[in-house]
NUMI-730979 format. One record per residue: residue in three letters; x, y, z of N, C-alpha, C in turn. Coordinates in steps of 0.02 Angstrom, whole numbers, padded with zeros to 5 digits, always signed. Example, Ala and Ser with C-alpha at 12.3 -4.5 7.8 and 13.67 -1.06 7.14 Angstrom:
% NUMI-730979
ALA+00660-00284+00390+00615-00225+00390+00660-00165+00390;SER+00642-00112+00354+00684-00053+00357+00645+00002+00394;
This chain:
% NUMI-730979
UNK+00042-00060+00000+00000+00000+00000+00044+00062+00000;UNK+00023+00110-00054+00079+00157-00046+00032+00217-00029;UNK+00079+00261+00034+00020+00319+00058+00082+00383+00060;UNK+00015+00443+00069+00041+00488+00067+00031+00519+00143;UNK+00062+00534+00176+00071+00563+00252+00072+00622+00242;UNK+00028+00680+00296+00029+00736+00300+00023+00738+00381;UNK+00075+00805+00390+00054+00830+00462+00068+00895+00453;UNK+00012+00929+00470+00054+01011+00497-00003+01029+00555;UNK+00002+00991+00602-00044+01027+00665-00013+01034+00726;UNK+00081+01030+00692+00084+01053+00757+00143+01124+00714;UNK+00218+01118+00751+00255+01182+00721+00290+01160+00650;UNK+00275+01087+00640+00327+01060+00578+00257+01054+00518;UNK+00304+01047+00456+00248+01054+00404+00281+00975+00393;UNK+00253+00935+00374+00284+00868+00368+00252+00836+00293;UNK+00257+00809+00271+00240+00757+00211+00290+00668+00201;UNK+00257+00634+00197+00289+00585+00172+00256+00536+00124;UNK+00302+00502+00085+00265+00451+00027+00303+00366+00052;UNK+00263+00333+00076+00286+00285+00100+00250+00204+00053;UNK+00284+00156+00051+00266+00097+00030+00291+00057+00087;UNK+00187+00030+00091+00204-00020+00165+00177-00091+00122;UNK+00205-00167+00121+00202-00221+00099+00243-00264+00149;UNK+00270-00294+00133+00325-00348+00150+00380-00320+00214;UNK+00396-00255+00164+00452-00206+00207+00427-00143+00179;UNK+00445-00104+00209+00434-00041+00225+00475+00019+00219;UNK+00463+00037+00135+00512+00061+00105+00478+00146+00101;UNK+00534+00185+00131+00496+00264+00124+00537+00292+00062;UNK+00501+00324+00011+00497+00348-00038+00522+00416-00052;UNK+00480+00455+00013+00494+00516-00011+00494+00573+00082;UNK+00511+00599+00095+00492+00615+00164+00513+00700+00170;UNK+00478+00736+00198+00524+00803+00214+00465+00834+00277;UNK+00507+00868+00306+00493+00891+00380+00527+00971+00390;UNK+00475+00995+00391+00534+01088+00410+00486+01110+00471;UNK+00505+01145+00471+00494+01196+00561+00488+01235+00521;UNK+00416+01275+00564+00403+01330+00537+00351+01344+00592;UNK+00342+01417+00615+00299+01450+00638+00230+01467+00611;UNK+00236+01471+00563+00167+01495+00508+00191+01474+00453;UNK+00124+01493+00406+00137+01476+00330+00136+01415+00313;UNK+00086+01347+00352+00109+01305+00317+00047+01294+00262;UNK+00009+01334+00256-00048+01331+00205-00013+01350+00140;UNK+00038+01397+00131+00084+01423+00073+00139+01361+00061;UNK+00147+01319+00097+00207+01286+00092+00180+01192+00061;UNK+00143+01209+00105+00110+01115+00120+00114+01085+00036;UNK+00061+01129-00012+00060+01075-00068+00121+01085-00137;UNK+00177+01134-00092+00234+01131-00125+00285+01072-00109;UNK+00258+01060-00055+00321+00993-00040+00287+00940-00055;UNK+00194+00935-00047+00178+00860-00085+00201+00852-00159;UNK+00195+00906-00197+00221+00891-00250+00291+00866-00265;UNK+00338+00927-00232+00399+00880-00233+00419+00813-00175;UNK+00380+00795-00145+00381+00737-00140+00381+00660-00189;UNK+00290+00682-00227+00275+00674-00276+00334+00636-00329;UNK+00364+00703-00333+00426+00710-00391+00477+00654-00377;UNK+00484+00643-00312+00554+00635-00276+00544+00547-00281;UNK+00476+00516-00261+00437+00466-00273+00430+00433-00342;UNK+00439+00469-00377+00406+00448-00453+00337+00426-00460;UNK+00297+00470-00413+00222+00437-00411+00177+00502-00416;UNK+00112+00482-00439+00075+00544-00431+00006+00527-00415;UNK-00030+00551-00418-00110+00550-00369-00110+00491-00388;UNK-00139+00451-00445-00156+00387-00441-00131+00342-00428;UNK-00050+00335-00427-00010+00290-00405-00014+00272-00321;UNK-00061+00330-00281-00078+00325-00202-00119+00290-00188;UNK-00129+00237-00133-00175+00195-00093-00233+00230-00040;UNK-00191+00263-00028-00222+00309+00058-00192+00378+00057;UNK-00225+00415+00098-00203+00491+00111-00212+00474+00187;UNK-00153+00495+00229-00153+00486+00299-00122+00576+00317;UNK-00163+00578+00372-00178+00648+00391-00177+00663+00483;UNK-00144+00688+00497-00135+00710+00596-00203+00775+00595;UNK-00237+00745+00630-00311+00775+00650-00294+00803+00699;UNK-00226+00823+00743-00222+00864+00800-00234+00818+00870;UNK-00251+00848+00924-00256+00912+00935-00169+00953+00931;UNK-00175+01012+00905-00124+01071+00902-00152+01132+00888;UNK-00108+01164+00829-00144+01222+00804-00194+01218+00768;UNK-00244+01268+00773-00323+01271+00750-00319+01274+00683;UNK-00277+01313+00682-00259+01326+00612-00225+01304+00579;UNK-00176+01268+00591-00123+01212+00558-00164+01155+00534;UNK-00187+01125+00586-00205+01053+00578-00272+01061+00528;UNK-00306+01131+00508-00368+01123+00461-00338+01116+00387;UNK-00273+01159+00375-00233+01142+00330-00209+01104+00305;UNK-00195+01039+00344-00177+00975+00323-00246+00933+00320;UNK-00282+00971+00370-00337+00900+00344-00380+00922+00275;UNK-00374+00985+00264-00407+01041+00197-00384+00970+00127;UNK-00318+00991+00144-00285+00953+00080-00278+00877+00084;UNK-00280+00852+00139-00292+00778+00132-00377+00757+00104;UNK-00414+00782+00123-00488+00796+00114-00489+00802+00023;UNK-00456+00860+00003-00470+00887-00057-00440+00833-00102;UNK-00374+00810-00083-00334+00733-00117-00383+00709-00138;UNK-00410+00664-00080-00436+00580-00073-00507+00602-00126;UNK-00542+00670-00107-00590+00700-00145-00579+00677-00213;UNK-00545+00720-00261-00526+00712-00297-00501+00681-00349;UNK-00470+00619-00308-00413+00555-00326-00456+00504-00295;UNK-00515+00510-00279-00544+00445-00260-00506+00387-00220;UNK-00458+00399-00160-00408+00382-00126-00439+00369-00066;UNK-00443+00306-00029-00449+00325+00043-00404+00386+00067;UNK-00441+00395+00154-00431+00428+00183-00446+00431+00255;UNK-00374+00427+00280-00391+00405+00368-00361+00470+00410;UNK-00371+00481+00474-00346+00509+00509-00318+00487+00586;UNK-00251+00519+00612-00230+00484+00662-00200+00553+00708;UNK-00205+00567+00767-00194+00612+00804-00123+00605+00820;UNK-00101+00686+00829-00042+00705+00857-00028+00644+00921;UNK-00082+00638+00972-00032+00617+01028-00025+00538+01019;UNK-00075+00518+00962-00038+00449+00955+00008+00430+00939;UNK+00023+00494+00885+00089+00493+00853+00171+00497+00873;UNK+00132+00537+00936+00187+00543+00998+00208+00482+01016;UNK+00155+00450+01041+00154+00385+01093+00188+00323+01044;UNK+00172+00338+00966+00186+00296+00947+00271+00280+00958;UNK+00301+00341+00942+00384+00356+00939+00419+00305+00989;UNK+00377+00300+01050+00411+00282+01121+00419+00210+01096;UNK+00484+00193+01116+00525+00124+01104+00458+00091+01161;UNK+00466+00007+01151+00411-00015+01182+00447-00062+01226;UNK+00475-00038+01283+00526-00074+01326+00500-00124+01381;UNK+00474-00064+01429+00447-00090+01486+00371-00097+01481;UNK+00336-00145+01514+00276-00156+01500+00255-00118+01590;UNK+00270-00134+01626+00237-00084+01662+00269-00003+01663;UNK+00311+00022+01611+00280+00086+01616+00242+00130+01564;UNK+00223+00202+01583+00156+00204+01563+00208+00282+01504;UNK+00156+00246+01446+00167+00290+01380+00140+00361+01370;UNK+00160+00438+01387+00120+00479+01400+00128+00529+01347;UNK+00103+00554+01299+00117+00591+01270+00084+00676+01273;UNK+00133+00740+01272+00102+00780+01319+00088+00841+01260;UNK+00055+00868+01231+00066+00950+01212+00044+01012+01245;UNK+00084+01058+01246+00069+01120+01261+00005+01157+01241;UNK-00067+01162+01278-00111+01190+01242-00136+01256+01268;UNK-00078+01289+01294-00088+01347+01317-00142+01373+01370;UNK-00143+01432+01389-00188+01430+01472-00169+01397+01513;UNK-00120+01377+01515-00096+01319+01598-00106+01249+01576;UNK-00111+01234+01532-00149+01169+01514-00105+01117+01455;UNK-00117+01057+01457-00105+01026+01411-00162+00978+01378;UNK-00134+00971+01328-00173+00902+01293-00105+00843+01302;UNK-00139+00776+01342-00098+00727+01361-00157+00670+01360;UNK-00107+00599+01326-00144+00539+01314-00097+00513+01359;UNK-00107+00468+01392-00082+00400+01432-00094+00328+01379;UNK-00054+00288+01368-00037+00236+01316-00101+00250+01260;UNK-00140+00200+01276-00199+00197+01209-00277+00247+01238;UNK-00243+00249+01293-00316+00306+01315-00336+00340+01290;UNK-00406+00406+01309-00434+00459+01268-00389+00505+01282;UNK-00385+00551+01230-00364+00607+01234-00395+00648+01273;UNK-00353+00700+01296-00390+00744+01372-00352+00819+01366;UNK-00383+00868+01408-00357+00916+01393-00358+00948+01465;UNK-00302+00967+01508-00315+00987+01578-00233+01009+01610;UNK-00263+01028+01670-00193+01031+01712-00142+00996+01705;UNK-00069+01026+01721-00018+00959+01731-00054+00923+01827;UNK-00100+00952+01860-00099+00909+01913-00159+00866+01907;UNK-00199+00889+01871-00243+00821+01826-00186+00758+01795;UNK-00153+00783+01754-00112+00712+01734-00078+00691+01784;UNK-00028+00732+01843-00019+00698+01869-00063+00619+01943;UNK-00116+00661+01930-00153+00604+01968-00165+00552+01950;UNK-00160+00555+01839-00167+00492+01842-00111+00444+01831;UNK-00069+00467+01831-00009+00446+01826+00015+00403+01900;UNK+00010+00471+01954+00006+00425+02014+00065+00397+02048;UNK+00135+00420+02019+00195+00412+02039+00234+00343+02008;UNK+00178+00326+01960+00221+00257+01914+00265+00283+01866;UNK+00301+00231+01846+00365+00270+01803+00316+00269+01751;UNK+00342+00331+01709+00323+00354+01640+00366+00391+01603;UNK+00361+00385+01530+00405+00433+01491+00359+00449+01451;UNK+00372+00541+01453+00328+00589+01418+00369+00599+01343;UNK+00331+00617+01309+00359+00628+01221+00293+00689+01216;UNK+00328+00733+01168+00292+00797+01156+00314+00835+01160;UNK+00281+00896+01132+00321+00965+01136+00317+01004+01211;UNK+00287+00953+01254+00269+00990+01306+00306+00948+01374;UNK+00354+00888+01348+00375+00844+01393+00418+00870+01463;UNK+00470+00900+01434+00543+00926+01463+00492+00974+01520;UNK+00443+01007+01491+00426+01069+01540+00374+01037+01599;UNK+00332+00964+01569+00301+00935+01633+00360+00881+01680;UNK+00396+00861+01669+00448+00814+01682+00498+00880+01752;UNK+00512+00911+01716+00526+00971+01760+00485+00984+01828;UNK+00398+01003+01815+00375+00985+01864+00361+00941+01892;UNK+00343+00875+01858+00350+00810+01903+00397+00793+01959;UNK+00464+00811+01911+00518+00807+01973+00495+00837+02053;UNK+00481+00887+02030+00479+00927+02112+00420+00892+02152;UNK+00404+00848+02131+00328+00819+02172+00367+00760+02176;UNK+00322+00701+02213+00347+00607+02199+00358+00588+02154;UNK+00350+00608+02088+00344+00587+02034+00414+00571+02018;UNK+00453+00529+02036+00513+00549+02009+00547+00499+01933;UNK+00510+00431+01934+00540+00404+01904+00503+00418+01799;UNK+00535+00479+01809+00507+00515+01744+00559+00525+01681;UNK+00569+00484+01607+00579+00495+01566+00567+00534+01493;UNK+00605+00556+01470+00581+00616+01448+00607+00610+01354;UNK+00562+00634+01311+00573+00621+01240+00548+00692+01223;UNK+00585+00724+01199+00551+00808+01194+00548+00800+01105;UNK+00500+00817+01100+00496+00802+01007+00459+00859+00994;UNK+00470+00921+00944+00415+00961+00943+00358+00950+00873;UNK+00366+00893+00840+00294+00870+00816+00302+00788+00811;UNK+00281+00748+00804+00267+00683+00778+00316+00660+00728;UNK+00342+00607+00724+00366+00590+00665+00319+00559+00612;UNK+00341+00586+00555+00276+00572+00502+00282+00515+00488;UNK+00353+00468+00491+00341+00409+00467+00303+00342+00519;UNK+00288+00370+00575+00249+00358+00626+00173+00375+00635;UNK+00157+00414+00597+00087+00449+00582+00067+00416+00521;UNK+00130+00390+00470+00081+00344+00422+00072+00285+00429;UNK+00121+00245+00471+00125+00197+00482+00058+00159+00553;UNK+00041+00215+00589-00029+00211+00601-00083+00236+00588;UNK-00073+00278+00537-00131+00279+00462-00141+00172+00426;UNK-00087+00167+00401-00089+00108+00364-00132+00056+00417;UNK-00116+00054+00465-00156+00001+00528-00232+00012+00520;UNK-00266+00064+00513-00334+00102+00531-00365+00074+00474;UNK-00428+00059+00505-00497+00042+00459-00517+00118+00432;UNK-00536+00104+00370-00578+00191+00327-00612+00174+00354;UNK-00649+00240+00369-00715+00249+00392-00765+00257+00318;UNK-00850+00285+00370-00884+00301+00295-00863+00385+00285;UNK-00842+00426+00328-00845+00485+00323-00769+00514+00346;UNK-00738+00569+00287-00698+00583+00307-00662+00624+00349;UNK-00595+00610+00376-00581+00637+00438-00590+00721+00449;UNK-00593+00732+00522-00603+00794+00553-00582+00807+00584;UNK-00570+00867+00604-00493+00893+00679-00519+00856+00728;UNK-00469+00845+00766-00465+00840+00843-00442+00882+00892;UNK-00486+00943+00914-00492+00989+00949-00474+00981+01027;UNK-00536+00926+01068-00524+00927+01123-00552+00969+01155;UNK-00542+01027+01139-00548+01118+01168-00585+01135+01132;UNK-00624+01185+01146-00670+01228+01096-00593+01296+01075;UNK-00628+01293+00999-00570+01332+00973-00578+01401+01018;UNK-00520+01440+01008-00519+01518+01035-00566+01565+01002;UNK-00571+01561+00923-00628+01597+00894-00654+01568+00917;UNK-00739+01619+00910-00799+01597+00934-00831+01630+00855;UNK-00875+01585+00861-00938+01615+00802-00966+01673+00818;UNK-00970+01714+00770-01017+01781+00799-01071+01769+00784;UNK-01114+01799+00837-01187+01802+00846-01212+01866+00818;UNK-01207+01924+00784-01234+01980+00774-01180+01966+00707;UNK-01199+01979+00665-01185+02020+00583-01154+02091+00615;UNK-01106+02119+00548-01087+02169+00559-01124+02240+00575;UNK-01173+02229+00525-01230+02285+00528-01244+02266+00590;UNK-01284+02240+00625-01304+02212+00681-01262+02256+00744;UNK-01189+02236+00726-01137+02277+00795-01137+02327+00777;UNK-01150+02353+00703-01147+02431+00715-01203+02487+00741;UNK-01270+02445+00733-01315+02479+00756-01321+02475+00839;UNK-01287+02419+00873-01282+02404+00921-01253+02478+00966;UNK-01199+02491+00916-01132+02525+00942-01170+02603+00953;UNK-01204+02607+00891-01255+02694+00879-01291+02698+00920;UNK-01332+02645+00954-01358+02669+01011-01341+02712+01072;
């Protein structure tokens, strides 16, 4: 099965073209850091991916896509164009979240300890999964309760800074994987695992976004305002 990997929901714009069969041969891959812009950037690197591959829309099996949670705005970008692909190209189309993607990274050593993957979601807060659990969005002293003083190693862009506070509590037997997005060849590779659904993928928020819908039309606030 040969797929095309997208992530940009968190600070990296990512793409990869992978062939999964027998062995597991990656094709095409690129990853940059970037603050913004990955809506200007994103379907310049699928193409040269594309290029780099010797493949083009129809030569694809699947479109695999990171549904977040991260940026509101990143992650609609990647799912925009994974959406518009599979649309298009009549391609499946799956989606797999940032913190699985995290969790996935973690070498699979010890069986009693616990797989945590953490992001920064601003306001005091994180978005953090524990191994195959739900995704959650809360305090670091919410996670730490459920954690509970068992060993764990955090992966995320948010690891180093909860690991830091763990230390200063019981928590001590805390390992640490600071990654600031997912590796994509980990995001397709649990794309390729996933059953399609009937309907295609959609962010994973968690949070209600920071915009809010407006309730009054413009005319509306301005007559508001004349009063």
């Amino acid at each position: 099965m040969r797929i095309l990997a997208i992530d940009t929901s968190l600070k990296a714009c990512s793409v990869a073209i992978i062939d999964f069969g027998k062995t597991v041969n990656v094709l095409a891959k690129s990853s940059v850091l970037i603050e913004r812009g990955h809506a200007e950037r994103l379907m310049g690197d699928i193409e040269t991916s594309l290029l780099d591959s010797q493949t083009d829309y129809d030569g694809l099996d699947r479109i695999v896509v990171c549904l977040g949670p991260g940026s509101f705005t990143g992650m609609r970008v990647g799912i925009a164009a994974a959406r518009g692909i599979a649309f298009a190209s009549g391609k499946q189309c799956v989606g797999v979240t940032s913190l699985a993607g995290f969790i996935d990274m973690v070498p699979d050593v010890e069986a009693s300890r616990l797989n945590c993957a953490v992001i920064d979601a601003r306001r005091d807060e994180l978005y953090f999964q524990i191994d195959a659990g739900i995704p959650q969005v809360g305090k670091i002293s919410v996670l730490a309760d459920q954690i509970n003083r068992r060993p764990v190693i955090l992966c995320g862009n948010a690891a180093q800074y909860v690991a830091d506070i763990l230390h200063k509590t019981d928590c001590r037997n805390v390992e640490v994987m600071q990654c600031v997005s997912p590796d994509i060849e980990n995001v397709a590779a649990l794309g390729y695992l996933k059953t399609v659904g009937s309907k295609l993928p959609e962010p994973v928020y968690i949070r209600s976004p920071d915009a809010k819908k407006q309730t009054r039309t413009i005319i509306e606030h301005q007559l508001v305002s004349e009063k």
